[in-house]
Residue, then its C-alpha position, 0 to 999 in steps of 0.5 A: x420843411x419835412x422831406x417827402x420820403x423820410x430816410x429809411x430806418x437802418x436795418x438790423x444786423x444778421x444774427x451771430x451764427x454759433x461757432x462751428x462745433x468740433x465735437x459732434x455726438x450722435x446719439x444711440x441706445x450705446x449711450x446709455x439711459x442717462x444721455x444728459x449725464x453723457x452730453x456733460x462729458x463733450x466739452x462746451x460749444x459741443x453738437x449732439x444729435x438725438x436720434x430717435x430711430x437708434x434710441x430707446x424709449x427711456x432716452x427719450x423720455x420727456x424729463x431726459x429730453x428736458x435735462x438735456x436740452x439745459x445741459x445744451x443750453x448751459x454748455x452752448x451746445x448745439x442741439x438738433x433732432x432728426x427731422x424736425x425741430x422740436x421745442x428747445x431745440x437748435x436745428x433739425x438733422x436730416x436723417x434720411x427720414x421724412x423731416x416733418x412739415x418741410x423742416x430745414x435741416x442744418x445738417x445733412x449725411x453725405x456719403x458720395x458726391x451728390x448727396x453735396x447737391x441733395x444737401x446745399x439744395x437742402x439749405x444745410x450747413x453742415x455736412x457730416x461726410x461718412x463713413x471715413x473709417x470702418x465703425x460699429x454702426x455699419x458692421x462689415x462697411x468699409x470706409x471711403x478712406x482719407x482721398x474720397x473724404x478730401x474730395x467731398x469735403x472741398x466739394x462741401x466748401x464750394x457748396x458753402x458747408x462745413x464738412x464734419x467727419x463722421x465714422x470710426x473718429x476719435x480725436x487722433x484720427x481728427x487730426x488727419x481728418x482736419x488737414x483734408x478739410x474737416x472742420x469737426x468730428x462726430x461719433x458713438x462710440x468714442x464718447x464712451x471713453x472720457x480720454x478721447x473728449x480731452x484729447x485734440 
């Protein structure tokens, strides 16, 4: 005789989440128009946010943005668009603008403590804490320095994000940055120099 209820099929397991990328690239006009060629130079499972209010109409171009996004797919790295999710694309970068059809962002600019609230009630997993030093990209900025980004990225870790460290990196600077708690780094400036993708 058959049972009245018959057992339920096991559910599907979770999907694997990419690994943490530690090279992060935020993408700007300094880059240059040929972006596809500057995220060949991040070393694979990399991160690269486009950003369209700080590039120009040639990086943006849709035949860039389809080299991009199979350069992305060739190296397994992350690929994100500032507020929204284009097709092709991994996830959204909340950038402070309206982020289309109420996207999700996967990660957030954290500047003081309750951008930590702002960005777990967001649903982000990453947080990129900044500016830890002085950089070009906020001329005449001062950083928050090695204590204050200690203290965002543990509050980052209890919320259940990663911290990423963002402003005036490079690899050396990382290596102080990943003993208070940074996972990654993200930057302009350093990926022009192809000595500091190499460095760890």
């Amino acid at each position: 005789m058959l049972p009245r209820h018959p057992p339920k099929c096991p559910s599907k397991p979770p999907k694997a989440t990419k690994p943490t990328p530690q090279f992060w690239l935020m993408a700007d006009l300094r880059l240059g128009e040929d972006l596809p060629a500057a995220a060949r130079k991040l070393p694979p499972q990399a991160a690269i946010i486009i950003r369209p209010h700080a590039m120009t109409s040639g990086q943006l171009a849709p035949a860039s943005l389809r080299q991009l996004r199979a350069v992305a797919r060739a190296r397994r790295s992350l690929l994100l668009h500032a507020n929204q999710i284009p097709p092709g694309f991994d996830g959204a970068h909340a950038s402070g603008g309206k982020r289309r059809g109420r996207t999700q962002p996967l990660s957030f600019p954290v500047h003081q403590p309750r951008d930590i609230a702002a960005a777990r009630r967001s649903g982000a997993r990453y947080a990129l804490i900044s500016p830890l030093y002085a950089s070009a990209s906020h001329v005449g900025a001062a950083g928050i320095g090695i204590g204050r980004f200690h203290q965002l990225a543990q509050a980052a870790k209890r919320a259940g994000m990663v911290a990423i460290a963002l402003g005036g990196m490079d690899a050396a600077r990382f290596r102080t940055a990943r003993r208070h708690g940074a996972s990654g780094w993200a930057a302009i400036s350093a990926w022009l120099q192809t000595a500091a993708i190499n460095a760890d």
